[in-house]
VOGU-3710 file (C-alpha; in Angstrom, 3 decimals, decimal comma):
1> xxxxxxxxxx> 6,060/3,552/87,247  7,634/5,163/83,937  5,335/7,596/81,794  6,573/5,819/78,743  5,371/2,204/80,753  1,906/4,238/81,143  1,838/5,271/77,805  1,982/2,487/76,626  -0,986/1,337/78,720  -3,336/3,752/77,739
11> xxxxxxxxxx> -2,449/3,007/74,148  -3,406/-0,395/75,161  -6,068/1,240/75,966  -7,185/3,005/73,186  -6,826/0,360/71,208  -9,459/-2,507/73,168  -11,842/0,426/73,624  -12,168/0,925/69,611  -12,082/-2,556/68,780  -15,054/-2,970/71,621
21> xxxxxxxxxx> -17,259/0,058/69,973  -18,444/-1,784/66,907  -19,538/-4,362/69,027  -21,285/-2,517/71,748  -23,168/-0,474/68,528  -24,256/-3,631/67,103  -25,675/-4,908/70,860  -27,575/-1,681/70,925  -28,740/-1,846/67,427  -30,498/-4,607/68,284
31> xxxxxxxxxx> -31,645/-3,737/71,469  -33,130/-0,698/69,427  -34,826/-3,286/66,413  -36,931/-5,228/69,412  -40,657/-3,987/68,771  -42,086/-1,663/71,259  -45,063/-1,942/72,905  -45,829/1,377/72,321  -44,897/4,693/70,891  -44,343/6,755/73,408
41> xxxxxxxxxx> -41,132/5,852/75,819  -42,391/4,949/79,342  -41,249/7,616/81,920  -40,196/4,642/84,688  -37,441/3,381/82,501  -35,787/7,032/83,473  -35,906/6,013/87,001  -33,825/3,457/86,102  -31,221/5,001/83,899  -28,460/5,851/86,667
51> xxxxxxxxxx> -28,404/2,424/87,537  -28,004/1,037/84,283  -25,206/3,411/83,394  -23,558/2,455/86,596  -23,221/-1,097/85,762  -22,139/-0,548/82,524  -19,490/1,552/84,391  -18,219/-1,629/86,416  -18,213/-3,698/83,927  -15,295/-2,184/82,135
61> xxxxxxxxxx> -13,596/-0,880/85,583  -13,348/-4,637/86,221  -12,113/-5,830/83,223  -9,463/-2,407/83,164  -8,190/-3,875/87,012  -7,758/-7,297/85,498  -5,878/-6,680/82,961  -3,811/-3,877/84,621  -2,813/-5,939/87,960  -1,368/-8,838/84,865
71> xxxxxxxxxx> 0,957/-5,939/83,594  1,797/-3,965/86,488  -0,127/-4,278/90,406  1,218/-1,251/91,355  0,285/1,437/89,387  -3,683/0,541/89,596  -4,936/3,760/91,264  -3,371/5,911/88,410  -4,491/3,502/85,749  -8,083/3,306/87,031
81> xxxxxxxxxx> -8,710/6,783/87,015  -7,464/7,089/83,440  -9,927/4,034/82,582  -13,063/5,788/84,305  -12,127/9,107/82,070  -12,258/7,070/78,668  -15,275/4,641/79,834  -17,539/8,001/81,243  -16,405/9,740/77,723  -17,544/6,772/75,794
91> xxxxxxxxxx> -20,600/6,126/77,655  -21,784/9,591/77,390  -21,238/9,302/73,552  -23,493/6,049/73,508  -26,146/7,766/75,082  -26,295/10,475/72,552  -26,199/7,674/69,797  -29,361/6,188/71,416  -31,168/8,882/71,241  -30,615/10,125/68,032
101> xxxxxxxxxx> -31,055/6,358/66,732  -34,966/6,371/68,079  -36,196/6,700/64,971  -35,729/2,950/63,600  -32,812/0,965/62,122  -33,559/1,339/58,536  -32,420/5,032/58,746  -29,326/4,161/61,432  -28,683/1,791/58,269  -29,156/4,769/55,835
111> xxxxxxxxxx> -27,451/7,119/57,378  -24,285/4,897/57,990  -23,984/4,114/54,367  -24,320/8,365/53,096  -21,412/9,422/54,863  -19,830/6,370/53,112  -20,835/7,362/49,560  -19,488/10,963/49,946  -16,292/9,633/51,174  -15,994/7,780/47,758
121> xxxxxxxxxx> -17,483/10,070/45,554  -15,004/12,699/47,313  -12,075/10,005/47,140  -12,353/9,510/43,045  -13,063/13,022/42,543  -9,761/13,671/44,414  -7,835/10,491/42,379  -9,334/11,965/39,168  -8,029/15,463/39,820  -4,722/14,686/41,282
131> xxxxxxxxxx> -4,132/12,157/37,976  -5,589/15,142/35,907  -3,077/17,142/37,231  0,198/14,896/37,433  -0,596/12,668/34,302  -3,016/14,289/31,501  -1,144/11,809/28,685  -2,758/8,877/30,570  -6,134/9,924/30,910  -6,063/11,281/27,137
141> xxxxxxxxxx> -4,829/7,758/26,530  -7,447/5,856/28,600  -10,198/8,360/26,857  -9,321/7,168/23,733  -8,979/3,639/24,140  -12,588/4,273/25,263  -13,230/6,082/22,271  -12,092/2,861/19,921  -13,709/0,564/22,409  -17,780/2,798/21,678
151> xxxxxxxxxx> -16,846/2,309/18,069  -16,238/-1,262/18,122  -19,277/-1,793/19,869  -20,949/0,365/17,638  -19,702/-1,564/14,450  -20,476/-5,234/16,379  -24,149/-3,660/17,134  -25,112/-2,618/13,524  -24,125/-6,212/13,070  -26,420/-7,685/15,803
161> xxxxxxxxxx> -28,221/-10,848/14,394  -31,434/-10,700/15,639  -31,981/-14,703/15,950  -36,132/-14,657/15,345  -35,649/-13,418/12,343  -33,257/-16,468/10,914  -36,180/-18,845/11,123  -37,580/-19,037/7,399  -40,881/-20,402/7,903  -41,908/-17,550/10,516
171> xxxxxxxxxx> -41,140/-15,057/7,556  -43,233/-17,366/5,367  -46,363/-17,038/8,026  -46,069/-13,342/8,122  -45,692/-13,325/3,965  -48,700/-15,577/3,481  -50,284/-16,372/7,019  -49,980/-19,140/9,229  -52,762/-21,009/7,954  -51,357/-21,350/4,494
181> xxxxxxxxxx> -47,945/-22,336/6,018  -49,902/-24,551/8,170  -51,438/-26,517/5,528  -48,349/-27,083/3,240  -46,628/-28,449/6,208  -49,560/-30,867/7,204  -49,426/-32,192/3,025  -45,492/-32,362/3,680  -45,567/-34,606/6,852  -48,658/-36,999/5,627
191> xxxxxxxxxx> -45,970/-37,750/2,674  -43,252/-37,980/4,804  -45,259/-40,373/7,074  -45,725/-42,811/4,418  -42,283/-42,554/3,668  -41,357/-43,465/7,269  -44,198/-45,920/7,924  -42,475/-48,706/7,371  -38,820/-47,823/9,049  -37,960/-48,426/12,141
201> xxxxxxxxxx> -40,002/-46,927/15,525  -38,729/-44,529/18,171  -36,396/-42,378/15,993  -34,562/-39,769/18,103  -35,571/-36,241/18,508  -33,115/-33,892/16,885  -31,357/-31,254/19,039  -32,592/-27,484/18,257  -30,755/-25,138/16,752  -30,781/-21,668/15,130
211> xxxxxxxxxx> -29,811/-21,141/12,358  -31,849/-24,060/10,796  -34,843/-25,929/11,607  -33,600/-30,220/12,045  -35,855/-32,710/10,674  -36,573/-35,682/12,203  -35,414/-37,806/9,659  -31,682/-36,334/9,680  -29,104/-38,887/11,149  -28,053/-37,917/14,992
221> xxxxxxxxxx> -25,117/-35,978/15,517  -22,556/-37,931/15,561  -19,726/-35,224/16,978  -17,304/-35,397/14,248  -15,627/-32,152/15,025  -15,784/-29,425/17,548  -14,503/-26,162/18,296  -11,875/-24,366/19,952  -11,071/-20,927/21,978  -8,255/-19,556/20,637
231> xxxxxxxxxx> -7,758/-16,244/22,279  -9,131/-12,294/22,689  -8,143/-9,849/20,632  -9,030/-6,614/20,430  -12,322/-7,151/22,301  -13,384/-10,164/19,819  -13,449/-14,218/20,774  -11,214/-15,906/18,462  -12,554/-19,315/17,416  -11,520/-22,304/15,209
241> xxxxxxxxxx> -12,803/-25,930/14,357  -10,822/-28,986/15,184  -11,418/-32,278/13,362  -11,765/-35,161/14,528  -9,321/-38,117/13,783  -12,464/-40,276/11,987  -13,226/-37,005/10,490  -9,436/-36,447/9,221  -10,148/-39,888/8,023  -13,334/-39,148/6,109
251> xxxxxxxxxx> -11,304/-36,031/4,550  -8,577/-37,948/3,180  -10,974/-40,034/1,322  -12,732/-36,746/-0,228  -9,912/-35,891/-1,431  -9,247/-38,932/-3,259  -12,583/-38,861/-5,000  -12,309/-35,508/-5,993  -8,685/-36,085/-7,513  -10,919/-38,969/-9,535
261> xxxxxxxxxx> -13,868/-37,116/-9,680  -16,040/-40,005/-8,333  -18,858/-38,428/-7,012  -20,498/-42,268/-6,193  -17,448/-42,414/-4,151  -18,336/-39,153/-2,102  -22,121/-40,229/-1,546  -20,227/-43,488/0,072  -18,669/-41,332/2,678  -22,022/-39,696/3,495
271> xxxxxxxxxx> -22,964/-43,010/4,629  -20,457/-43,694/7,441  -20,072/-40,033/7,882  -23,738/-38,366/7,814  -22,093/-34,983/8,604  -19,122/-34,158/6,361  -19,221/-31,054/5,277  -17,313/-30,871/2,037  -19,595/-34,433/0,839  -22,400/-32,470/1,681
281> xxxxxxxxxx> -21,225/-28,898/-0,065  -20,733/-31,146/-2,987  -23,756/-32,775/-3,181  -25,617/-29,805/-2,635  -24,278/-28,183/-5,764  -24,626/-31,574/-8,072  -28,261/-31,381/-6,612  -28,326/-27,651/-7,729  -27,197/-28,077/-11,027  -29,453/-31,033/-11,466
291> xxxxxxxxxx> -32,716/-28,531/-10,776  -33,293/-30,315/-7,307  -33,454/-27,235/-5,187  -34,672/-28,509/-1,946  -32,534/-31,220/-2,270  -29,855/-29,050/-2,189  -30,668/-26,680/0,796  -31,601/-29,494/2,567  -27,809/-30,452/2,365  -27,092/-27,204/3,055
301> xxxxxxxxxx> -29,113/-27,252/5,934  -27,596/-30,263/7,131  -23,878/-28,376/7,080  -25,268/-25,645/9,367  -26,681/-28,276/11,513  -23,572/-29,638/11,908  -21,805/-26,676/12,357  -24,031/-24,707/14,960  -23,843/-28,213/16,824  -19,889/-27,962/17,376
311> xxxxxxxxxx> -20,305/-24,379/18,678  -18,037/-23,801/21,655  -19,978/-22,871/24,893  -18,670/-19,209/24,544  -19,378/-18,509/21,008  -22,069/-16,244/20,507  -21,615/-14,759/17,104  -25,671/-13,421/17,272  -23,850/-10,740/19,629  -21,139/-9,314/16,956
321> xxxxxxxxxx> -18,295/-10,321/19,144  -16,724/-13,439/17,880  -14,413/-13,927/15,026  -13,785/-16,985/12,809  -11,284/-16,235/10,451  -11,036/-18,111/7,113  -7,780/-18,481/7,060  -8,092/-21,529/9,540  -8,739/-24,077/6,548  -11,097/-25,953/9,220
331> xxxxxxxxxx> -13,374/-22,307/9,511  -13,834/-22,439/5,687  -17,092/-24,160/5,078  -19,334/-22,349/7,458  -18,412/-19,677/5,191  -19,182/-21,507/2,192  -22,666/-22,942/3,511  -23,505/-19,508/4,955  -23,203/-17,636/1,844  -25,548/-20,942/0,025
341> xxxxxxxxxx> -27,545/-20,909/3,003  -28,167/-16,695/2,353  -29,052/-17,271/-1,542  -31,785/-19,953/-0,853  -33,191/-18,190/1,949  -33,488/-15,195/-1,272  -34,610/-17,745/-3,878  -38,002/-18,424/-1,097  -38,210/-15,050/-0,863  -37,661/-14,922/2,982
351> xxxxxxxxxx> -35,146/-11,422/2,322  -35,022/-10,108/6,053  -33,824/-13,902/7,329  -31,381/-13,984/4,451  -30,676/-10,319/5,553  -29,871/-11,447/9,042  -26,971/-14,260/7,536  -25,803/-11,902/5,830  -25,329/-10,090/8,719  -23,978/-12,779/10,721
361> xxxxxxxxxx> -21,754/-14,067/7,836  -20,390/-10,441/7,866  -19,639/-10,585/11,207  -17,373/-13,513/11,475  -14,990/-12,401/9,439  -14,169/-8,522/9,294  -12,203/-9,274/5,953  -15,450/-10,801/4,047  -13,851/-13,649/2,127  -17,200/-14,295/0,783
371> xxxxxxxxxx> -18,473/-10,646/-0,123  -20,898/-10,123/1,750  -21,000/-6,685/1,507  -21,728/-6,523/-1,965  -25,028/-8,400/-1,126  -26,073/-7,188/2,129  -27,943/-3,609/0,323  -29,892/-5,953/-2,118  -30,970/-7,868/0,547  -32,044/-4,547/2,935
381> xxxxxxxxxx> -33,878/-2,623/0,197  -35,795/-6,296/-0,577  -36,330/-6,758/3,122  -37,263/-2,850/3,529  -35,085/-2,072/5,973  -34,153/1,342/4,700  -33,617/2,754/8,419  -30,818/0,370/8,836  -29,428/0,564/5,502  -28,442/4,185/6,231
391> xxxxxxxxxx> -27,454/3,998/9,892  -25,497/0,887/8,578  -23,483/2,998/5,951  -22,701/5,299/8,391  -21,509/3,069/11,295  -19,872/0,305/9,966  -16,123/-0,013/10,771  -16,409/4,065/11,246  -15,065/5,557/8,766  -18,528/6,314/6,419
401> xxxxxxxxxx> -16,972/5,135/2,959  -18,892/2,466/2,046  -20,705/5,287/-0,272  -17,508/4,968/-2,885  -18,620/1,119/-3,826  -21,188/1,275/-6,315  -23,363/-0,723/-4,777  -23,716/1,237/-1,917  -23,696/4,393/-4,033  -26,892/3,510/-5,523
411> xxxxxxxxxx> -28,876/1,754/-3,150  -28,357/4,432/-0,619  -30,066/6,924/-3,054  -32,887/4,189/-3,350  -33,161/3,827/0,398  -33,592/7,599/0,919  -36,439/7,901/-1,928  -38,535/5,134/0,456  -37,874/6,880/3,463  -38,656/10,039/1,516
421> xxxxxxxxxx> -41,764/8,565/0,839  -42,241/7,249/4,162  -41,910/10,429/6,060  -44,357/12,156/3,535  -47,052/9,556/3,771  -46,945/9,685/7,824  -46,663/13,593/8,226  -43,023/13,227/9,634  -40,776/16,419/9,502  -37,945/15,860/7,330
431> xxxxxxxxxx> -34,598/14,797/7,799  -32,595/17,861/6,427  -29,421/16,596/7,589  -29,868/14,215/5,076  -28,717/14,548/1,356  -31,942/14,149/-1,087  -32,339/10,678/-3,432  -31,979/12,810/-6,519  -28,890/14,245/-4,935  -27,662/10,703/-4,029
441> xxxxxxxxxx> -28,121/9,327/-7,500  -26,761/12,074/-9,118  -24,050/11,605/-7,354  -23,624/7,878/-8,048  -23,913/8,346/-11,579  -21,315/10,982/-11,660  -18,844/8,579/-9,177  -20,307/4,978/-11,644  -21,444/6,071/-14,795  -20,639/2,513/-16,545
451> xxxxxxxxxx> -23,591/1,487/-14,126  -26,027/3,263/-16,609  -25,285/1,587/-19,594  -24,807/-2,248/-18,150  -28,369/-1,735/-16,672  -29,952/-0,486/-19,289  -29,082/-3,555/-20,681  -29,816/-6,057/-18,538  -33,086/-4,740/-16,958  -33,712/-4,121/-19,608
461> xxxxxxxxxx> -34,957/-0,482/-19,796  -36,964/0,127/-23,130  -37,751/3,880/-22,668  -36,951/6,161/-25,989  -35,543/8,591/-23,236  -32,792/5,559/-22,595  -31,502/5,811/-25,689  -30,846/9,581/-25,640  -28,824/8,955/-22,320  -26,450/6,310/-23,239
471> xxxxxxxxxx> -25,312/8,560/-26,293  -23,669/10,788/-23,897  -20,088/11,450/-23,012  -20,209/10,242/-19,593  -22,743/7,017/-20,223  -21,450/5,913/-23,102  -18,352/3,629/-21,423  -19,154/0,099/-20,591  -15,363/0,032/-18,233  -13,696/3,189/-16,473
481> xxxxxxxxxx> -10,908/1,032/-16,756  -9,780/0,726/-13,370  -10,451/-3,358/-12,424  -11,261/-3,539/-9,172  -14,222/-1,205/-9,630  -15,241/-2,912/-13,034  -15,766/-5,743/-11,677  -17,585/-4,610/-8,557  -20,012/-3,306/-11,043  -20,357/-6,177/-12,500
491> xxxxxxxxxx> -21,380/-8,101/-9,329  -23,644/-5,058/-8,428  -25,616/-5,185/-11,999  -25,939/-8,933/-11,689  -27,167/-8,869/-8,156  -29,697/-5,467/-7,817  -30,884/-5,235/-11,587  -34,221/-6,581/-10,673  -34,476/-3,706/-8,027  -34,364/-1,768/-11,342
501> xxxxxxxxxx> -37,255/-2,964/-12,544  -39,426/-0,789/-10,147  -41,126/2,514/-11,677  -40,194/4,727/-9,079  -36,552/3,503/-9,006  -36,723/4,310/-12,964  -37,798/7,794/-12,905  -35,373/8,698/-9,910  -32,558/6,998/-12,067  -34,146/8,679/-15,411
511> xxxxxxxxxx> -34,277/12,132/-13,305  -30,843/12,316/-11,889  -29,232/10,916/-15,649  -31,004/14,070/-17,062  -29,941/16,539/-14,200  -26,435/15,117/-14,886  -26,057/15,989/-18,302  -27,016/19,633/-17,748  -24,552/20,187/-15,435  -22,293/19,079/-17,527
521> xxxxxxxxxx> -23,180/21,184/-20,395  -22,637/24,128/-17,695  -19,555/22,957/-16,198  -18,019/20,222/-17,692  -15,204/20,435/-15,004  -17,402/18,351/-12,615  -16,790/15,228/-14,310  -13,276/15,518/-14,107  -13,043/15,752/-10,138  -15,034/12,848/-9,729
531> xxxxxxxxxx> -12,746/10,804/-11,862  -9,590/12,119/-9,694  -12,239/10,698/-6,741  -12,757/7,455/-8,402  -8,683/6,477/-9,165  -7,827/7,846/-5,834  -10,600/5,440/-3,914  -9,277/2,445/-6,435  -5,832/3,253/-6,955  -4,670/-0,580/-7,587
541> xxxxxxxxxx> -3,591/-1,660/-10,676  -4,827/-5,451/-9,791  -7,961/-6,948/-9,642  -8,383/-6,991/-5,418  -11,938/-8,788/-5,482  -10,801/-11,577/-8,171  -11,600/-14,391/-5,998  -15,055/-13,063/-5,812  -16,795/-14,699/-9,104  -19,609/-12,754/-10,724
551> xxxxxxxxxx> -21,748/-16,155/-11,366  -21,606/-16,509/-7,280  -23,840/-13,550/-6,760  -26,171/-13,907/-10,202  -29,925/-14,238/-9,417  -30,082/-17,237/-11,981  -29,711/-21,235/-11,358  -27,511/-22,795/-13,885  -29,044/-26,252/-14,651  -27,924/-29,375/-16,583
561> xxxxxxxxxx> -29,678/-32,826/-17,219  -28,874/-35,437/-14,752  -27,294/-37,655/-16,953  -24,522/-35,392/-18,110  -23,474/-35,079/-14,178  -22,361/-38,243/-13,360  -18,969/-37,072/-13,484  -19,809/-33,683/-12,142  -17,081/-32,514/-8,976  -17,849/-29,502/-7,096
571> xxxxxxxxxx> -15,510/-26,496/-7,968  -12,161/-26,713/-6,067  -12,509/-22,800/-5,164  -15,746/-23,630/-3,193  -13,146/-24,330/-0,645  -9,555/-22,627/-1,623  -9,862/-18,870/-2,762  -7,811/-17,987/-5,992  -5,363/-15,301/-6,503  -5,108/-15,077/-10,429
581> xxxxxxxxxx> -6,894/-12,767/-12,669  -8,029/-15,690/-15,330  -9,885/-17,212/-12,993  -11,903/-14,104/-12,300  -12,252/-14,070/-15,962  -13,628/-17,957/-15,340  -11,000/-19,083/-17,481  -8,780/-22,601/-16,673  -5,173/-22,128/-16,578  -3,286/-25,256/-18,133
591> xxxxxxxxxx> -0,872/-27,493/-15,429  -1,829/-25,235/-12,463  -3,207/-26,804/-9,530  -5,241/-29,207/-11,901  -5,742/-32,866/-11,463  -4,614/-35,714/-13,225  -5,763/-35,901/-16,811  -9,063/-37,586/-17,589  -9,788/-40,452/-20,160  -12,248/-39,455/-22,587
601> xxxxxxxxxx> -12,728/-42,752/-24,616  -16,009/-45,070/-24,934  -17,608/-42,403/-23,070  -21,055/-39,923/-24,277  -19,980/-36,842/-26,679  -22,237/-34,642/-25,211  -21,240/-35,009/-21,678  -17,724/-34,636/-22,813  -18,627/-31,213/-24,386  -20,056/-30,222/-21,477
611> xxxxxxxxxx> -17,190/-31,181/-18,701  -14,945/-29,686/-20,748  -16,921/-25,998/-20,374  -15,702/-26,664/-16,704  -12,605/-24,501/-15,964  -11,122/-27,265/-13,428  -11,501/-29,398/-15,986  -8,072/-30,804/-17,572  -7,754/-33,618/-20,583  -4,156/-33,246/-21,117
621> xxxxxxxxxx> -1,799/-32,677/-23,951  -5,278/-33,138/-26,117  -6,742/-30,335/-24,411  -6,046/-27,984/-27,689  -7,549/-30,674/-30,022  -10,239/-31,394/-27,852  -11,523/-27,808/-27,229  -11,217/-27,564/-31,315  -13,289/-30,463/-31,726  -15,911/-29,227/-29,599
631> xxxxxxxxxx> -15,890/-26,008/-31,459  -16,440/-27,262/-34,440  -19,036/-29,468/-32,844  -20,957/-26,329/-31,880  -19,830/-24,491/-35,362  -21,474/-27,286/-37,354  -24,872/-26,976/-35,265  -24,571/-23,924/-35,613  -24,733/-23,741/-39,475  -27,236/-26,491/-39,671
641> xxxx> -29,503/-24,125/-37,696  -28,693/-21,274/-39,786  -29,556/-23,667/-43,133  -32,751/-24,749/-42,117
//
């Protein structure tokens, strides 16, 4: 026989005896896991032990003959004594195994699995230095994409809706206990129950939700529209809506009521269509102007209702990881019913649930169409949530300049004098790291100083000391003349002024107005460098927050008499932003995106006065005669008052 026809035998060889070890460990694994009748090992089984390794020694020889005398019946003497060499070797390293295995097959299990874990461990450690060494751009790469992927999740976590806290009435029973709550509901469902007495029996139970709580009485969903993955980008779920074709339907006929301005025509859709949202947005403001409040966040209510309904099984936007952008005209009104949603959540005086859709409205949409960032500090420093206020103007989007808005200018100063406070009170060492609240209004009235004068004003602040303030230099400008910021001071005035009210926020502001106008009689320089600060943070020439309107974010209801609005429409930019500076100025712009003219003949003066005040309302090529007419109107009341 050939030594490369042997060689290729034992290889053979080699190769049955490895793929035969595993399964002559396992046997005696389990031989070893059978329960002993006693601890000590019984001195006959030695007696025994020749014989038992001599069988196991046939056993292979055999199977080694029979498959050597199929290749080759000659060479069996040579072969066999090669096969009792490998089968002695390997039975002498089984008996070593069994007796260091004695001690139970949990640690036979342990044991196998250490060696295991240092083999990886010492594996990655050697990948990780030989990439280290070959390519350093790609782990710098892969450490920064890290980087951007901690602050993402840092900016989606300070964003985190905590969904216990949108429920309204469990703010209510920690405001005024649940036995007060407890009671107005009980005098709310003995009306309602006489209301429903007579209707029909076995009405359906409404599916829960989160954002609002259903009534009973609301019409069953009727799944008009749903939603739609669209794709992920850059760690956030892209979402849309997607209509229906009876909803498409029910749209089409909005829009021909609102081009009449029927609104009898848009309570008929609400029949056949319970859950339209734009009926319902409308309604809700008629109902608002009208002085029905709970009228109109109960249609508000409905919207989210209908909206949280459609959500796609993947959308959780409580987790700061899914996007709805408003630029998908079908995304539009859970913006719209969010931000209503938010106010009359304020208006009850539940702030930390309006705080947390704000939060979730903020979320959505990383552009804030609606802007609610210029309403999210009101509602923290009225929900006391000064901890989060801070860590929020530090790690939002991550680049710690919300401080240059003027909301967030002043409110952060307020937030620090209650956590001042705070860590005084409860014998906390204080946060040095942290700027002081005189140093943080100071500083806001040097960045804002046209903040001064419009709250003085509409506080109003009576103090003598006032008066002496507003004479100066610096505080005696209503504009800085730059319009983006102007009118993000206006918004901030007519949102936080009754924050202003407080006497502690009075002398801090009082303080800081008096420490300003010292240093300036030192150095007047100062006042100079933050104005190159204030052009350089808003350098455009435009108004960029136009389409947000100052009357959106005002603490006041505007009301009118029901019978003037019979004719009343909802505002058109409810639903379509504007990009024109008149109509941040709340002024109409003739033949622009204006409906048909209306007829104004056999119908009431008054209410005619008072549609035309509208700015989306249009009367033609009489629009300059009419508007003169109703000026005189008002100038001839106006001297009949003044004559009596």
């Amino acid at each position: 026989m050939s030594a490369r026809l042997l060689k290729k035998i034992l290889k053979q060889q080699d190769e049955l005896s490895q793929q035969n070890q595993p399964q002559h460990e396992e046997l005696e694994e389990e031989e070893e896991e059978q329960p002993n009748s006693g601890s000590s090992i019984n001195p006959f089984d030695l007696l025994n032990d020749d014989d038992h390794v001599s069988d196991q020694e046939d056993e292979p020889e055999v199977a080694d003959e029979a498959f050597l005398e199929s290749n080759n019946k000659q060479e069996l003497p040579k072969v066999k004594d090669t096969v009792d060499v490998i089968s002695t070797s390997s039975n002498k390293s089984k008996k070593k195994k069994k007796k260091k295995n004695k001690e139970g097959s949990s640690a036979s299990t342990q044991k196998d699995e250490k060696p295991l874990d240092v083999i990886l461990e010492s594996l990655s450690l050697d990948v990780e230095a030989s990439s280290h060494q070959r390519i350093p751009e790609k782990v710098k790469a892969a450490k920064t994409r890290v980087y951007d992927s901690v602050e993402k999740q840092s900016a989606s976590s300070i964003v985190q809706v905590d969904p216990k806290y949108l429920n309204a009435e469990n703010e209510l029973r920690r405001i005024f206990g649940s036995k007060v709550v407890k009671s107005f509901e009980k005098s709310n469902q003995t009306g309602s129950s006489r209301q429903m007495r007579g209707g029909r029996r076995g009405a359906h139970i409404p599916r829960k939700t989160t954002l609002v709580t259903p009534s009973e009485h609301w019409p069953r969903w009727d799944g008009s529209f749903s939603m739609e993955f669209l794709e992920v980008k850059d760690g956030y779920h892209h979402f849309r809506y997607v209509h229906s074709s009876s909803y498409t339907q029910a749209q089409e006929a909005f829009e021909a009521a609102k081009a009449i301005h029927e609104l009898q025509g848009i309570a008929n859709i609400l029949l056949y269509h319970p859950y339209h949202l734009d009926s319902l947005v409308t309604m809700a403001d008629y109902f608002k102007f009208a002085g029905e409040q709970q009228m109109s966040a109960d249609s508000i209510s409905k919207c989210l209702y209908a909206l949280e309904c459609a959500w796609h099984p993947m959308f959780t936007p409580f987790q700061g990881n899914c996007q709805l952008k408003f630029s998908h005209e079908t995304n539009k009104p859970i913006f719209t019913t969010l931000f209503a949603h938010m106010k009359n959540m304020d208006r009850r005086g539940c702030h930390r649930s309006a705080l947390e859709v704000c939060k979730l409205l903020l979320s959505l949409d990383s552009d804030d169409p609606m802007g609610a960032m210029f309403y999210i500090d009101y509602l923290a420093l009225r929900a006391e949530e000064h901890a989060w206020l801070e860590r929020f103007s530090e790690d939002y989007q991550s680049d710690n300049s919300l401080w240059l808005f003027p909301n967030f200018s002043y409110s952060l100063a307020i937030c620090r004098l209650y956590l001042e406070k705070r860590e005084s009170s409860e014998d906390l060492d204080m946060n040095t790291t942290k700027s002081s609240s005189t140093d943080l209004m100071k500083q806001a009235l040097m960045l804002h100083p046209s903040v001064l004068k419009k709250l003085v004003e509409k506080v109003p602040l009576k103090d003598q000391a006032w008066t002496g303030i507003t004479k100066h230099a610096l505080f005696r400008a209503d504009e800085v003349g730059v319009p983006s910021l102007d009118h993000l001071v206006n918004i901030y005035v007519e949102t936080n002024y009754l924050i202003w009210r407080l006497p502690d926020v009075q002398k801090l502001l009082k303080d800081a107005a008096q420490r300003v106008i010292e240093t300036l009689k030192n150095d007047s320089s100062e006042a100079r460098d933050w104005t190159c600060v204030r052009k350089e943070a808003f350098s455009s020439e435009k108004n960029e927050y136009r389409h947000l309107l100052v009357s959106d974010f005002s603490q006041s209801v505007p009301t009118m008499p029901p019978e003037n609005l019979q004719h009343l429409m909802v505002d058109p930019r409810m639903r379509d932003p504007v990009h024109n500076e008149a109509h941040a100025a709340n002024v109409a712009i003739p033949n622009e995106g204006i409906p048909a003219p209306r007829n104004v003949a056999n119908r009431n003066a008054i209410a005619v006065l008072l549609e035309s005040m509208l700015p989306w309302v249009h009367y033609g090529d009489g629009n300059g005669a009419a508007e003169e007419d109703g000026d005189d109107i008002l100038n001839g009341h106006g001297q009949g008052n003044e004559d009596h």
